[in-house]
C-alpha positions as CSV (number, residue, x, y, z in Angstrom):
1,X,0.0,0.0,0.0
2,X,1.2,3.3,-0.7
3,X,1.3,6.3,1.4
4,X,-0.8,8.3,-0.8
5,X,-3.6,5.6,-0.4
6,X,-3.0,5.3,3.2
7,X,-3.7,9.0,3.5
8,X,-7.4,7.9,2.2
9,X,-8.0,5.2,4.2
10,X,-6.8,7.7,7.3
11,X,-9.0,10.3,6.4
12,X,-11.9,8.0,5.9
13,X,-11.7,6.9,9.4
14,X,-11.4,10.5,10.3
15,X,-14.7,11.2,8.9
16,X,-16.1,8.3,10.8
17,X,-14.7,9.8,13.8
18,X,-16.4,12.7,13.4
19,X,-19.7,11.5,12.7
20,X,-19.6,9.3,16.1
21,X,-18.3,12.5,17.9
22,X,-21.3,14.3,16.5
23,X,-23.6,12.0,18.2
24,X,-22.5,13.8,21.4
25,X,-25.4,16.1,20.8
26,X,-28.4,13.7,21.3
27,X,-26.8,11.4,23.6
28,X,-24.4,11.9,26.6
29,X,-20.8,9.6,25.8
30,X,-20.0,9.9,29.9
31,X,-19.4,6.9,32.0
32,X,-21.1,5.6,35.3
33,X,-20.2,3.2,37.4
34,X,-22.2,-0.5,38.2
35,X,-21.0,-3.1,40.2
36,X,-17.6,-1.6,40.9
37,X,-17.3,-1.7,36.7
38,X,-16.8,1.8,35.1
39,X,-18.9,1.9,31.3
40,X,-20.4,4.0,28.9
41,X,-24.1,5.8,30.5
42,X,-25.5,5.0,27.1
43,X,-23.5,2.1,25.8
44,X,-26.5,-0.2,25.3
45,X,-28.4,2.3,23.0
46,X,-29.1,1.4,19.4
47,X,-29.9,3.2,16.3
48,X,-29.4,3.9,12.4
49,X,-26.4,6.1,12.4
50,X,-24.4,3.7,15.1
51,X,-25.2,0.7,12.6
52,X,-23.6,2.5,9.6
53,X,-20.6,3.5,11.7
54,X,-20.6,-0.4,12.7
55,X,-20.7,-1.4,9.5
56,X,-18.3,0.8,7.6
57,X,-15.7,0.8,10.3
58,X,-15.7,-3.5,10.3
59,X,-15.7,-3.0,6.6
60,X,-12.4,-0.8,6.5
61,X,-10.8,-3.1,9.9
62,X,-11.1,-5.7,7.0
63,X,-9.1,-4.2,4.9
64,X,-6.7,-2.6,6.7
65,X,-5.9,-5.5,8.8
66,X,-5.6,-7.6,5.3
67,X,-3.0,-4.8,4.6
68,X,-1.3,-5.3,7.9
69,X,-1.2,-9.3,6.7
70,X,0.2,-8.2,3.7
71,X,3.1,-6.2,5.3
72,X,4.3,-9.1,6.7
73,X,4.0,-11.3,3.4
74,X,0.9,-13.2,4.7
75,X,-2.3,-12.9,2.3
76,X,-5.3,-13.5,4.3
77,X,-8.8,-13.8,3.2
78,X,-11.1,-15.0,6.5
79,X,-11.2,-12.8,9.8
80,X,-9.7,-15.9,11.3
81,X,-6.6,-15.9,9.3
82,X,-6.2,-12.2,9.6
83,X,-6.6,-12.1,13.6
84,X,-4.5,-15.1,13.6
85,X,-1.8,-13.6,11.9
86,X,-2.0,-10.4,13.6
87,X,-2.0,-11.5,17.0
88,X,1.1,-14.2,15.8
89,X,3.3,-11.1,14.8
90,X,2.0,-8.6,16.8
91,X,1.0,-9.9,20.5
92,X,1.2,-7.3,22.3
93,X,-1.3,-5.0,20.1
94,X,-4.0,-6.2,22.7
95,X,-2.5,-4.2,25.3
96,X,-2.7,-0.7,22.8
97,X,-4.4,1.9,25.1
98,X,-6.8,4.5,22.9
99,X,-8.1,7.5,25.0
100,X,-11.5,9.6,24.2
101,X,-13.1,12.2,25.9
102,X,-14.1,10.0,28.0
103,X,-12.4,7.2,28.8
104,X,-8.9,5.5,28.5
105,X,-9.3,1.3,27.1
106,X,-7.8,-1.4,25.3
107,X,-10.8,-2.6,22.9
108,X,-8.5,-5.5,21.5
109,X,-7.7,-7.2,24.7
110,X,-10.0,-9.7,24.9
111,X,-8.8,-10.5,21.4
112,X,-7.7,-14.4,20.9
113,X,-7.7,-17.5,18.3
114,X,-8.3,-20.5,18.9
115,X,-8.0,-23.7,16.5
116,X,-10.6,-25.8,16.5
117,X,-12.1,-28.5,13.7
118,X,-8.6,-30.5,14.4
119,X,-6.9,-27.3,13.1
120,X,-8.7,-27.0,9.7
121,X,-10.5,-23.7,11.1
122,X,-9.6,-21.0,13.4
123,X,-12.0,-19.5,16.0
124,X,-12.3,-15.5,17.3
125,X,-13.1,-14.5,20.2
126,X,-13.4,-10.8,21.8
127,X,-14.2,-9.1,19.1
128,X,-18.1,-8.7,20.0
129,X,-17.8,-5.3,17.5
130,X,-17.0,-7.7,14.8
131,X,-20.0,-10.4,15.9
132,X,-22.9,-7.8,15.8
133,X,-21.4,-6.0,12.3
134,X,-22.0,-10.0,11.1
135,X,-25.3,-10.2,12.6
136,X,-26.5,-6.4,10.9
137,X,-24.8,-8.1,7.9
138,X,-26.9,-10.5,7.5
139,X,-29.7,-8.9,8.4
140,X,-30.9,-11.4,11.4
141,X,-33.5,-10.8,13.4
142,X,-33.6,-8.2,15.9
143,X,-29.9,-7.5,14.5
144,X,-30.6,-3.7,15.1
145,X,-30.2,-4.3,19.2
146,X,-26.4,-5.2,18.4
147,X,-26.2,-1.6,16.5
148,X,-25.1,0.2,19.9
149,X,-22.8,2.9,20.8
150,X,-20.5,1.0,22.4
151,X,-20.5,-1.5,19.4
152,X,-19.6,1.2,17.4
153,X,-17.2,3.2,19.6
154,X,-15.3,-0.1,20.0
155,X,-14.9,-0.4,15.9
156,X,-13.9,2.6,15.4
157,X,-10.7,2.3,17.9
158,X,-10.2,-0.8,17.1
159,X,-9.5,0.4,13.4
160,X,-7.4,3.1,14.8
161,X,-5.1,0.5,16.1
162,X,-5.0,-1.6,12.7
163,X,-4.3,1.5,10.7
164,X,-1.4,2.8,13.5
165,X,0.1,-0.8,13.0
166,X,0.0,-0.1,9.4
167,X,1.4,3.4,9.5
168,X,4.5,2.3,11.4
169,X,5.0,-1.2,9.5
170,X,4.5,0.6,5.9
171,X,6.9,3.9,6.8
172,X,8.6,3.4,10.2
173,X,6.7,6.7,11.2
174,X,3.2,8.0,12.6
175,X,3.6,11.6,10.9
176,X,0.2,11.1,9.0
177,X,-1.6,11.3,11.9
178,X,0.7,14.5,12.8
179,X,-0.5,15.9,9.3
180,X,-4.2,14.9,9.2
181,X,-4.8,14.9,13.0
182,X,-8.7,13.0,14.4
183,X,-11.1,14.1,16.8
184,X,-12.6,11.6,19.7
185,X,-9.4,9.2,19.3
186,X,-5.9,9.2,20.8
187,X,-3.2,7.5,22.0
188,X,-0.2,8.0,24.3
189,X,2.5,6.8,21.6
190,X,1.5,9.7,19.2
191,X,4.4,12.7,18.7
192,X,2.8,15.7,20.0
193,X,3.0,19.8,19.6
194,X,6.5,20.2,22.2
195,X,8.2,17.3,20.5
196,X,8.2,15.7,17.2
197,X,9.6,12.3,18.7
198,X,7.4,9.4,18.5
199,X,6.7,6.9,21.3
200,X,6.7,3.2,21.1
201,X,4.1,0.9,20.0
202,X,3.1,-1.9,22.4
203,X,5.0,-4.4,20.1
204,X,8.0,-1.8,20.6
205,X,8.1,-1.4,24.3
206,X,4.7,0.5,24.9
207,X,6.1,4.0,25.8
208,X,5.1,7.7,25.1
209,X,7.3,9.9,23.7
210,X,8.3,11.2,27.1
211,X,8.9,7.9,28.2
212,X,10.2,6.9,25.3
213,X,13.3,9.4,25.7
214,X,13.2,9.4,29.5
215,X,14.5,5.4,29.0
216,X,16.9,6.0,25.6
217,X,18.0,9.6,27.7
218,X,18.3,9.1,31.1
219,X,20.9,11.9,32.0
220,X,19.0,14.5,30.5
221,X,16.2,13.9,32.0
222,X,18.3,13.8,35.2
223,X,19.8,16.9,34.5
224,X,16.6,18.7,34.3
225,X,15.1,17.2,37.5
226,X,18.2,18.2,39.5
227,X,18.4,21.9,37.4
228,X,14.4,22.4,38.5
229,X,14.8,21.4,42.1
């Protein structure tokens, strides 16, 4: 894949983005807490405009992630060949923190294969995004119920992560999302406005850019605590 036409896909997840953030004017995306478990106030609601975020977002992880396959010289085809080679080359991508205005989460950690069929057929499991985008798919009954804004919030960072991934496999840098910056999603690995340093992926060592040069720099850093005391 090119840079030019990962620039595309970016900014179409960008205007996904946006049209999930502009939801924030019907429905309130704050978090309470039940039975010691913090989640989304509203996360259980359904509607139209969550079920086409849902669906284009699980659309575009396809493809990306098939990308991410390809990167590594695996061609993929089935979702449980492509999360079965991701999580193979990239294990520690379940433990990728996105942040939102509301909340900080991993949405790929329950993410796992298993073989099954006497290893002729691979099983997922934590993705329950991915299960309800199949289930609105194919249009079973009462699939509208799995068209919730969690569903969808959960899609939509979990593509953020594939297409991250991407960004750093395909050019050894994050700078498109420098350039053509998001709303609702962020991470800590991201280079920011004081410093155009990157941090580390969670495949790299899981570190933000602070951290990231706090470890590789340690006597500056040591400098400037002593210099500000």
């Amino acid at each position: 894949m090119e840079q030019i036409e990962l620039i595309q896909h970016w900014n179409y997840f960008c205007s996904l983005a946006e049209r999930l953030d502009d939801t924030k004017h019907y429905i309130d995306h704050g978090l309470q807490e039940h039975d010691g478990i913090r989640e989304l106030v509203h996360g259980k609601v359904y509607s139209d405009i969550f079920k086409q975020i849902i669906v284009l977002a699980a659309s575009e992880f396809e493809i990306m992630s098939k990308a991410l396959c390809s990167a590594k010289g695996v061609k993929t085809k089935r979702i449980g060949d492509i999360s079965e080679t991701i999580l193979g080359v990239f294990p520690k991508i379940i433990d990728f923190e996105v942040s939102t205005p509301f909340w900080i989460n991993t949405p790929l950690h329950d993410w796992k294969t298993t073989r099954i069929d006497n290893g002729k057929n691979v099983k997922v499991e934590g993705l329950d995004w991915w299960f309800a985008y199949n289930s609105i798919k194919h249009d079973e009954k009462e699939s509208i119920k799995n068209a919730t804004f969690e569903n969808a919030v959960l899609a939509l960072a979990s593509l953020y992560i594939i297409e991250i991934y991407l960004m750093k496999e395909l050019f050894g840098n994050m700078s498109i999302i420098y350039t053509y910056p998001t709303v609702y999603f962020k991470c800590k690995y991201l280079p920011h406005s004081v410093s155009s340093g990157e941090g580390l992926l969670p495949d790299e060592g899981g570190l933000s850019p602070t951290e990231r040069y706090k470890k590789e720099c340690p006597e500056l850093f040591k400098k400037y605590e002593i210099e500000s005391k």
